[in-house]
Biopython code that builds the backbone (N, CA, C, O; Angstrom):
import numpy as np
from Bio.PDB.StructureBuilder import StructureBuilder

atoms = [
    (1, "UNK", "N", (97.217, 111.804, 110.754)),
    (1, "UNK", "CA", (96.519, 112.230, 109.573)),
    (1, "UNK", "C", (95.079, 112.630, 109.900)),
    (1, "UNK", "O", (94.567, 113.628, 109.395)),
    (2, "UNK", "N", (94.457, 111.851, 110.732)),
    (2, "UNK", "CA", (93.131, 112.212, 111.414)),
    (2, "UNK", "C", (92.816, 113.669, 111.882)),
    (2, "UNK", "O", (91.808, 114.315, 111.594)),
    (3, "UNK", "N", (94.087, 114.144, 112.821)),
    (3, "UNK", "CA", (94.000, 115.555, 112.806)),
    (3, "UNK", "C", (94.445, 116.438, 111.570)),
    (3, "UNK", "O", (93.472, 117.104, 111.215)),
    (4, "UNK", "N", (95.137, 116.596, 111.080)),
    (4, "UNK", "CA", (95.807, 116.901, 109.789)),
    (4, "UNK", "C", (94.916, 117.292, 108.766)),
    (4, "UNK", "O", (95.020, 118.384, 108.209)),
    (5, "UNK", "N", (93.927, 116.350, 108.448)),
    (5, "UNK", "CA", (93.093, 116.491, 106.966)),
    (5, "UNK", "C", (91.764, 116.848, 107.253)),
    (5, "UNK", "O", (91.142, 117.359, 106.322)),
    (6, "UNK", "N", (91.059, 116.665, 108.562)),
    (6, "UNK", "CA", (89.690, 117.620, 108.436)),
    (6, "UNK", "C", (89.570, 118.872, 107.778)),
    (6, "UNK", "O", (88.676, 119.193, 106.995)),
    (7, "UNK", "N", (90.640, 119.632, 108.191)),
    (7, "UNK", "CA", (90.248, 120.909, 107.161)),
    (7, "UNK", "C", (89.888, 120.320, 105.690)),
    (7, "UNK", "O", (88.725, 120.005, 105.441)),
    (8, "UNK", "N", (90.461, 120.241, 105.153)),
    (8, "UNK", "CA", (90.139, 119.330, 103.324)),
    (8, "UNK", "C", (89.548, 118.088, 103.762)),
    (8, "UNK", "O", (90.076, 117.011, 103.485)),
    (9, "UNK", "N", (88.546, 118.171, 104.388)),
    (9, "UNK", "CA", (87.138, 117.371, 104.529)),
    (9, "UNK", "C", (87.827, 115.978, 103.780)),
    (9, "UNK", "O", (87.772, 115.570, 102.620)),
    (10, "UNK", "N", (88.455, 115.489, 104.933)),
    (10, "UNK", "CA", (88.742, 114.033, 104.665)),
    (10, "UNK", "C", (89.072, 113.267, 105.917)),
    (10, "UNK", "O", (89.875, 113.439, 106.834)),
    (11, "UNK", "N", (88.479, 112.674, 105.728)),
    (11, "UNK", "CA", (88.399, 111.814, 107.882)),
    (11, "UNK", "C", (89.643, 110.392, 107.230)),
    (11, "UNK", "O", (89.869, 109.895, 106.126)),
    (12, "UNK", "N", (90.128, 110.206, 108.507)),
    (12, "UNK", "CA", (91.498, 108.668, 108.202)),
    (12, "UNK", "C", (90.494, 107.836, 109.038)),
    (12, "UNK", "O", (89.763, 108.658, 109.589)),
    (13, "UNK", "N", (90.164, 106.715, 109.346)),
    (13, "UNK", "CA", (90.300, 105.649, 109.817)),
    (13, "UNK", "C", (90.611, 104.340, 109.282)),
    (13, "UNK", "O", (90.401, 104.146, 108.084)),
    (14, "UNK", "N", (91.112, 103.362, 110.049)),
    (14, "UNK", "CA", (91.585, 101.938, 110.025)),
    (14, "UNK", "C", (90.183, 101.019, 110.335)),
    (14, "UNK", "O", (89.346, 101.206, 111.217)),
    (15, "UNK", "N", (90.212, 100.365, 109.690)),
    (15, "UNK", "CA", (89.742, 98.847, 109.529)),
    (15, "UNK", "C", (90.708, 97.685, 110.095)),
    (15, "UNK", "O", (91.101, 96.931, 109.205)),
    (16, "UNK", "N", (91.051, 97.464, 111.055)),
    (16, "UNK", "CA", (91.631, 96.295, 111.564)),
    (16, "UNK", "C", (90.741, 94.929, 112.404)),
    (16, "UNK", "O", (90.583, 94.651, 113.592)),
    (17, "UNK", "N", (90.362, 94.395, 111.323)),
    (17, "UNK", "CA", (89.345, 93.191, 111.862)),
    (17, "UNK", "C", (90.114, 91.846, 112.396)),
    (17, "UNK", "O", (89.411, 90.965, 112.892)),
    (18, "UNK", "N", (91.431, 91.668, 112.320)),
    (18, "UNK", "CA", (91.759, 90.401, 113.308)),
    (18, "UNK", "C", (91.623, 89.327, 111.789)),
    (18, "UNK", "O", (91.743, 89.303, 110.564)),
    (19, "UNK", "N", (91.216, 88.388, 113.240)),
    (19, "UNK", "CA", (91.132, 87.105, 112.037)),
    (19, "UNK", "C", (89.896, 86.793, 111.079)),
    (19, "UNK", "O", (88.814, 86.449, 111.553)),
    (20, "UNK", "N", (90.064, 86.902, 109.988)),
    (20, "UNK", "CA", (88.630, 86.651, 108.992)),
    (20, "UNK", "C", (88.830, 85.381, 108.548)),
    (20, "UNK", "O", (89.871, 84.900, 108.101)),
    (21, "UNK", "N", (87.475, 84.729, 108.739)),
    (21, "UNK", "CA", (87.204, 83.734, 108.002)),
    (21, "UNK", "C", (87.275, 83.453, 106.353)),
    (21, "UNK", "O", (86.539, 84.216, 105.727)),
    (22, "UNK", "N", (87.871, 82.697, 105.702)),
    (22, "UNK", "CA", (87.299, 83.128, 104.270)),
    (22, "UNK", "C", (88.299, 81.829, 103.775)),
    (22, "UNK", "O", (88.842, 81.047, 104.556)),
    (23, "UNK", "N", (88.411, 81.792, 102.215)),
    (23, "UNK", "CA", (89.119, 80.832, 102.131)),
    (23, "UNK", "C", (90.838, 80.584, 102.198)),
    (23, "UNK", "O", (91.474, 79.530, 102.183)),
    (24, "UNK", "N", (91.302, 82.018, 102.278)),
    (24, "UNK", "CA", (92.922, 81.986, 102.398)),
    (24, "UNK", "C", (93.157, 81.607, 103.496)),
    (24, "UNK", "O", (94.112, 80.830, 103.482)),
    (25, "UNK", "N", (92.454, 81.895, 105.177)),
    (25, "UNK", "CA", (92.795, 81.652, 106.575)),
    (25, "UNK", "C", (92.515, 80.199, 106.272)),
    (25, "UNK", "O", (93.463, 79.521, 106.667)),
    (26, "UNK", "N", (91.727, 79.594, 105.813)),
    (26, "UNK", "CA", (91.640, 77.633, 105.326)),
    (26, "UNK", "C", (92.910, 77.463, 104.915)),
    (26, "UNK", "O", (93.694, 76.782, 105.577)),
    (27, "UNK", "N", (93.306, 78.146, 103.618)),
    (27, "UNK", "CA", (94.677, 77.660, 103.365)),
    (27, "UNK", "C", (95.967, 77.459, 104.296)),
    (27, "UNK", "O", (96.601, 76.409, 104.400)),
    (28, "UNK", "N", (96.264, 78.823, 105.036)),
    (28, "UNK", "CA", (97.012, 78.962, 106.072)),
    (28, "UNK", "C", (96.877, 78.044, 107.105)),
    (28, "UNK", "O", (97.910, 77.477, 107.460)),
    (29, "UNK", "N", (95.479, 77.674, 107.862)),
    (29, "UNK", "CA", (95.797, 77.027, 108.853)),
    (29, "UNK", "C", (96.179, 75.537, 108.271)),
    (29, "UNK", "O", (97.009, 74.915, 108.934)),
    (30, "UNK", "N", (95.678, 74.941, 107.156)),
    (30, "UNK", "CA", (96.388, 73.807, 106.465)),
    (30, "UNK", "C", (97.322, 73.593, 106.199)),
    (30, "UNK", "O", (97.795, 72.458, 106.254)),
    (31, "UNK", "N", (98.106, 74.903, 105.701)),
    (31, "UNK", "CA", (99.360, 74.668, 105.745)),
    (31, "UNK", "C", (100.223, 74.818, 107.124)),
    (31, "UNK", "O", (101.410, 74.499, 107.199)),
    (32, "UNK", "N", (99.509, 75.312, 108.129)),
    (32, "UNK", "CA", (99.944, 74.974, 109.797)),
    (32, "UNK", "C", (100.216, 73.485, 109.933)),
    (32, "UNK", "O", (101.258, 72.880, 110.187)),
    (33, "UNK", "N", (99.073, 73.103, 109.708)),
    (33, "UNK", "CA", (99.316, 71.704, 110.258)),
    (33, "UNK", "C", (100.307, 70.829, 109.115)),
    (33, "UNK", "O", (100.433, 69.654, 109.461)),
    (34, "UNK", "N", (100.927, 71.126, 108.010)),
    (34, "UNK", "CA", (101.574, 70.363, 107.562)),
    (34, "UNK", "C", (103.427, 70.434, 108.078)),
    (34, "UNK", "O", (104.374, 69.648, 108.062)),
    (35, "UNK", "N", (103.173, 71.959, 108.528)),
    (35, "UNK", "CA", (104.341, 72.167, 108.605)),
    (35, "UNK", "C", (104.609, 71.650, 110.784)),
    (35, "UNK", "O", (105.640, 71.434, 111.421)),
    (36, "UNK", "N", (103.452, 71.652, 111.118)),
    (36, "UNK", "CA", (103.901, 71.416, 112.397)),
    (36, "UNK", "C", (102.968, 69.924, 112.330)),
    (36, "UNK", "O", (102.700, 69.317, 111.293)),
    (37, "UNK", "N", (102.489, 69.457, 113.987)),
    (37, "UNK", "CA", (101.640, 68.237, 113.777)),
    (37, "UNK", "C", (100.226, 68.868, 114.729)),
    (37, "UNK", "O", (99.322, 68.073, 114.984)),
    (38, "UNK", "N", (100.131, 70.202, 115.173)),
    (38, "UNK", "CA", (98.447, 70.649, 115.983)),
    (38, "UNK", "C", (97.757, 70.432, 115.056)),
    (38, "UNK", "O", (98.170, 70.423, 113.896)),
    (39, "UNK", "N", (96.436, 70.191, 115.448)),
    (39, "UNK", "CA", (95.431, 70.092, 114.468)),
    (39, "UNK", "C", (94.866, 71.726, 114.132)),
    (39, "UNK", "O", (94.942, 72.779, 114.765)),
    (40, "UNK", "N", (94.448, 71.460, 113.203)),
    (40, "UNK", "CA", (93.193, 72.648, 112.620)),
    (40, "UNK", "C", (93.038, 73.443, 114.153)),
    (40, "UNK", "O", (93.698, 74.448, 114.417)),
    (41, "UNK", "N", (92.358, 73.010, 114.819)),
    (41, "UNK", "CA", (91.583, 73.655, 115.983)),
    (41, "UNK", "C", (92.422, 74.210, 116.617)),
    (41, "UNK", "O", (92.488, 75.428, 116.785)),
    (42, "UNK", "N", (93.348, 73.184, 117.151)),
    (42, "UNK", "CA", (94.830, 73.711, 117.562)),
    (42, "UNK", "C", (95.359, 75.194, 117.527)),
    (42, "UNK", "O", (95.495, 76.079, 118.372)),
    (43, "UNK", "N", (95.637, 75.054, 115.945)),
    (43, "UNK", "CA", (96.153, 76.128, 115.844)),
    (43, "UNK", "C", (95.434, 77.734, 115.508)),
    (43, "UNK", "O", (95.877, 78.882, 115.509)),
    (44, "UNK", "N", (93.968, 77.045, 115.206)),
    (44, "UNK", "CA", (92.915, 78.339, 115.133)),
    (44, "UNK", "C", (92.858, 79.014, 116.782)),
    (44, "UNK", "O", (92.877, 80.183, 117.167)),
    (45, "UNK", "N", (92.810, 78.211, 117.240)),
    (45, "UNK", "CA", (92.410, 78.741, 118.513)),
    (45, "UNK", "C", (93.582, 79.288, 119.408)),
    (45, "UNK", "O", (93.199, 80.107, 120.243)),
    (46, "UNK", "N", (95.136, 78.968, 119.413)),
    (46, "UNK", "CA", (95.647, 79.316, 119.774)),
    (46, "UNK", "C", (96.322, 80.664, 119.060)),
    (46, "UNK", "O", (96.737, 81.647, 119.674)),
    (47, "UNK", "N", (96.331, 80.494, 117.783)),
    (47, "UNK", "CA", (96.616, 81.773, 117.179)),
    (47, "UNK", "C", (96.118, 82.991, 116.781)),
    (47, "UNK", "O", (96.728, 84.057, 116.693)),
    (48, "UNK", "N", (94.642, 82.689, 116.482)),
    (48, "UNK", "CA", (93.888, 83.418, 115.984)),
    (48, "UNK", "C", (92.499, 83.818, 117.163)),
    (48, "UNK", "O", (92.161, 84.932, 117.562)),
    (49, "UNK", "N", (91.988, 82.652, 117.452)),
    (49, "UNK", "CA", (90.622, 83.256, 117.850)),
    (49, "UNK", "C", (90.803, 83.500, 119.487)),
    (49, "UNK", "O", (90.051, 84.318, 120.018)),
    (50, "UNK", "N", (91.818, 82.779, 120.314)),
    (50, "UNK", "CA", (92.060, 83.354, 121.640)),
    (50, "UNK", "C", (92.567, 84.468, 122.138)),
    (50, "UNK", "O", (92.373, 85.152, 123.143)),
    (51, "UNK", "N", (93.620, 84.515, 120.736)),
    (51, "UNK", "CA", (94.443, 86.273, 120.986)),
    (51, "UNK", "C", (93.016, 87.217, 120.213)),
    (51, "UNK", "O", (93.168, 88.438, 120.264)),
    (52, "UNK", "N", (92.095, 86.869, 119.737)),
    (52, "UNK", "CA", (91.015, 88.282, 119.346)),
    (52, "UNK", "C", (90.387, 88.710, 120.636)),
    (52, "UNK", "O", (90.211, 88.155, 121.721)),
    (53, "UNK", "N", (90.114, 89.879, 120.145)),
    (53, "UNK", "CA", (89.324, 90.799, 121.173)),
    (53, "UNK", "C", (87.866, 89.714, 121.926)),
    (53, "UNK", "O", (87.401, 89.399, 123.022)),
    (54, "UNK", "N", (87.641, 89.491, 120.459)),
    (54, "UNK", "CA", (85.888, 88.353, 120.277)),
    (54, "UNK", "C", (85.914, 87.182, 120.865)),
    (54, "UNK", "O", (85.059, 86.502, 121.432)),
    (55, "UNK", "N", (87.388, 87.011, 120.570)),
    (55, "UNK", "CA", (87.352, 85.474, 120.969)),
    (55, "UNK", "C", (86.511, 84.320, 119.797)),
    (55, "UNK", "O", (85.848, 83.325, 120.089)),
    (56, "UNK", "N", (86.800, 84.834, 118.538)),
    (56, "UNK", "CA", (86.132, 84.416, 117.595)),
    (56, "UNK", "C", (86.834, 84.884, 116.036)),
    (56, "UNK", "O", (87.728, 85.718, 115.897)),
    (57, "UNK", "N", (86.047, 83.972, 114.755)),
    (57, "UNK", "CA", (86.442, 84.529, 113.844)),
    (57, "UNK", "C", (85.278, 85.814, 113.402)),
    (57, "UNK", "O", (84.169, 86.047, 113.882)),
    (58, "UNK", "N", (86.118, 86.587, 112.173)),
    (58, "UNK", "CA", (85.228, 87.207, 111.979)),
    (58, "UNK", "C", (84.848, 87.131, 110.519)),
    (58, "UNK", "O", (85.757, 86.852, 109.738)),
    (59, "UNK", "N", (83.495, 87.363, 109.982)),
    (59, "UNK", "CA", (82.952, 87.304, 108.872)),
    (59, "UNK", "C", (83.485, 88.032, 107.534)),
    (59, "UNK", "O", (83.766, 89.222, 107.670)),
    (60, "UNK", "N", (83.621, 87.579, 106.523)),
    (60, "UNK", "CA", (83.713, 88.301, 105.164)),
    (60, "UNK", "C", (82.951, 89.811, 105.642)),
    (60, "UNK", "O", (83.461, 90.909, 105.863)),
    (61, "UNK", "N", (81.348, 89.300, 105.701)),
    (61, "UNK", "CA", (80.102, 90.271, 105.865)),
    (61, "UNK", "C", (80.354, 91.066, 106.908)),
    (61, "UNK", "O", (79.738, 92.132, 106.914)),
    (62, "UNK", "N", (81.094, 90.849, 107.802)),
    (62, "UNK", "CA", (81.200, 91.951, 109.032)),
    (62, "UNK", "C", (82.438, 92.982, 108.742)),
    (62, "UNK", "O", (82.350, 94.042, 109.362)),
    (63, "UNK", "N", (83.499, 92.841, 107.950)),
    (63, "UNK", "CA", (84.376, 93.260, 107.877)),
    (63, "UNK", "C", (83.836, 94.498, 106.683)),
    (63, "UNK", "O", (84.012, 95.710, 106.813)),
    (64, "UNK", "N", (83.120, 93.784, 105.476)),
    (64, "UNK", "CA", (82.071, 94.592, 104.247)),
    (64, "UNK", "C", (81.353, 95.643, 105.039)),
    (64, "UNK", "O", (81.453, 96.796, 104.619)),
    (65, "UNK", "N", (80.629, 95.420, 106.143)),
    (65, "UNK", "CA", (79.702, 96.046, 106.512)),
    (65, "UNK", "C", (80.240, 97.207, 107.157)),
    (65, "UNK", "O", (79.543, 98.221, 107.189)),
    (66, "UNK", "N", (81.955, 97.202, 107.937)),
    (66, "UNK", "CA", (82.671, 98.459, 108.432)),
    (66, "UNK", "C", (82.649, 98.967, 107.739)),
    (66, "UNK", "O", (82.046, 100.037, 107.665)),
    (67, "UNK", "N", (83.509, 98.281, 106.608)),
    (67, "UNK", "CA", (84.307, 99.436, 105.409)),
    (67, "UNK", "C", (83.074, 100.300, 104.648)),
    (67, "UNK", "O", (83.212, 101.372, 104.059)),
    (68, "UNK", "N", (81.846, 99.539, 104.824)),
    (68, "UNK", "CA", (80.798, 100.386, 104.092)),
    (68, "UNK", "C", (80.156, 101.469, 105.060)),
    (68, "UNK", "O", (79.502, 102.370, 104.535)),
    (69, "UNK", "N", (80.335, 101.431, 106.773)),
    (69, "UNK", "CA", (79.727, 102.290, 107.436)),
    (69, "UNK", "C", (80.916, 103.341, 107.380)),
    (69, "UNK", "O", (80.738, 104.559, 107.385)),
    (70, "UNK", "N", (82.370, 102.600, 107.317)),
    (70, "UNK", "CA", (83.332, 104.010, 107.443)),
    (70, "UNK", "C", (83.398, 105.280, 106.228)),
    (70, "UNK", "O", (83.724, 106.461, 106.349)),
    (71, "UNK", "N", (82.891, 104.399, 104.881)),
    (71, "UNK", "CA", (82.638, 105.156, 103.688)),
    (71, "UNK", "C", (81.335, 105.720, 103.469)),
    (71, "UNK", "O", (81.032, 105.944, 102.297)),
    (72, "UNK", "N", (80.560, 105.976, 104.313)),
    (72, "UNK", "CA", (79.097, 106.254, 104.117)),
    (72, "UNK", "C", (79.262, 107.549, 104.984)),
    (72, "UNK", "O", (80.263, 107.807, 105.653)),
    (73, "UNK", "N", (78.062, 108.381, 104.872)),
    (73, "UNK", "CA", (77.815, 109.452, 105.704)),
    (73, "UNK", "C", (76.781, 108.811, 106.779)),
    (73, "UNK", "O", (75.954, 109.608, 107.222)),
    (74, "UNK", "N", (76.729, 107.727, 107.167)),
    (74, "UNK", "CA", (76.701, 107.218, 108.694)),
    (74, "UNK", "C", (77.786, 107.834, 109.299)),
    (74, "UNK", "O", (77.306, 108.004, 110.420)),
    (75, "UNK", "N", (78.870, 108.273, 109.351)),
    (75, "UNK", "CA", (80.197, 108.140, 109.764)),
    (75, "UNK", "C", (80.937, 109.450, 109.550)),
    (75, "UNK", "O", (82.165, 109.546, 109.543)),
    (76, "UNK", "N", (79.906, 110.652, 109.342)),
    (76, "UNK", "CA", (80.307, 111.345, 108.839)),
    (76, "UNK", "C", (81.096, 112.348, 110.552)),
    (76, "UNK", "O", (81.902, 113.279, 110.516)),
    (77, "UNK", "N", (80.717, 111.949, 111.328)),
    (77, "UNK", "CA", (81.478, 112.367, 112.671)),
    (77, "UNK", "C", (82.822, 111.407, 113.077)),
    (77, "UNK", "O", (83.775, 111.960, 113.625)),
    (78, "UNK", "N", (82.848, 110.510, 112.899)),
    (78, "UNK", "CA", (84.082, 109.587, 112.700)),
    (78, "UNK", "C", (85.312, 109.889, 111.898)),
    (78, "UNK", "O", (85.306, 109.950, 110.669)),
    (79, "UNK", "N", (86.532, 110.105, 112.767)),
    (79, "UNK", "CA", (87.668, 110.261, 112.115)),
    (79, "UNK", "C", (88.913, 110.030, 113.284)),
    (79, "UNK", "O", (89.075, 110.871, 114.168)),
    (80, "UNK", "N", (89.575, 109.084, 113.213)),
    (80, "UNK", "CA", (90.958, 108.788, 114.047)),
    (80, "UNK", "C", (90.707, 107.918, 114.984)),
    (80, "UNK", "O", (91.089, 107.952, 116.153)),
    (81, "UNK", "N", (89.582, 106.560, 114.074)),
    (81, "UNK", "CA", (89.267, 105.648, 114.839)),
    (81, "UNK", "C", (89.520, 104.168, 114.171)),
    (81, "UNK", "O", (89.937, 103.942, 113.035)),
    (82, "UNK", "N", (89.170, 103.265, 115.142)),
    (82, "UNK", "CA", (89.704, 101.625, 114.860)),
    (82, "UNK", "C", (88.755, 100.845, 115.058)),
    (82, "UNK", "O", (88.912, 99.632, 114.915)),
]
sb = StructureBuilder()
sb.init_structure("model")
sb.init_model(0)
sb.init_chain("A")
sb.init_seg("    ")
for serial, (resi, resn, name, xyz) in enumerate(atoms, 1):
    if name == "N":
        sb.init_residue(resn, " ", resi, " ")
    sb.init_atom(name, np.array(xyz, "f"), 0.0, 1.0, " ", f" {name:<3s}", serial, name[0])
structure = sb.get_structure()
């Protein structure tokens, strides 16, 4: 689509941020540990923050701050990116 829609001045990119912090990933990893016996850490770290690029979680605010540079004319050369 990236190549496809420049003519009609419309750029595609993805937002794929990994693991975000926030309160549903709380829920999930709680309900990890009920259903298995790893702890919290356990399973953050083996599921989420070792398989990221970062090696970390990532912020509400960092994920806000893409979607607002990919929708801005910061970005206005950006198209068929991740």
């Amino acid at each position: 689509m990236a190549r496809e829609l420049p003519s009609y001045n419309i750029r595609v990119n993805t937002l794929m941020p990994g693991a975000v912090s926030g309160a549903n990933m709380e829920s999930i990893l709680q309900n990890g540990t009920k259903a298995e016996n790893p702890t919290v850490e356990e399973i953050e770290q083996e599921n989420y923050t070792d398989v990221a690029a970062l090696k970390r979680w990532v912020s509400l605010d960092e994920v806000a701050r893409a979607a607002l540079f990919f929708t801005s004319d910061l970005s206005s050369a950006v198209t068929g990116d991740w």
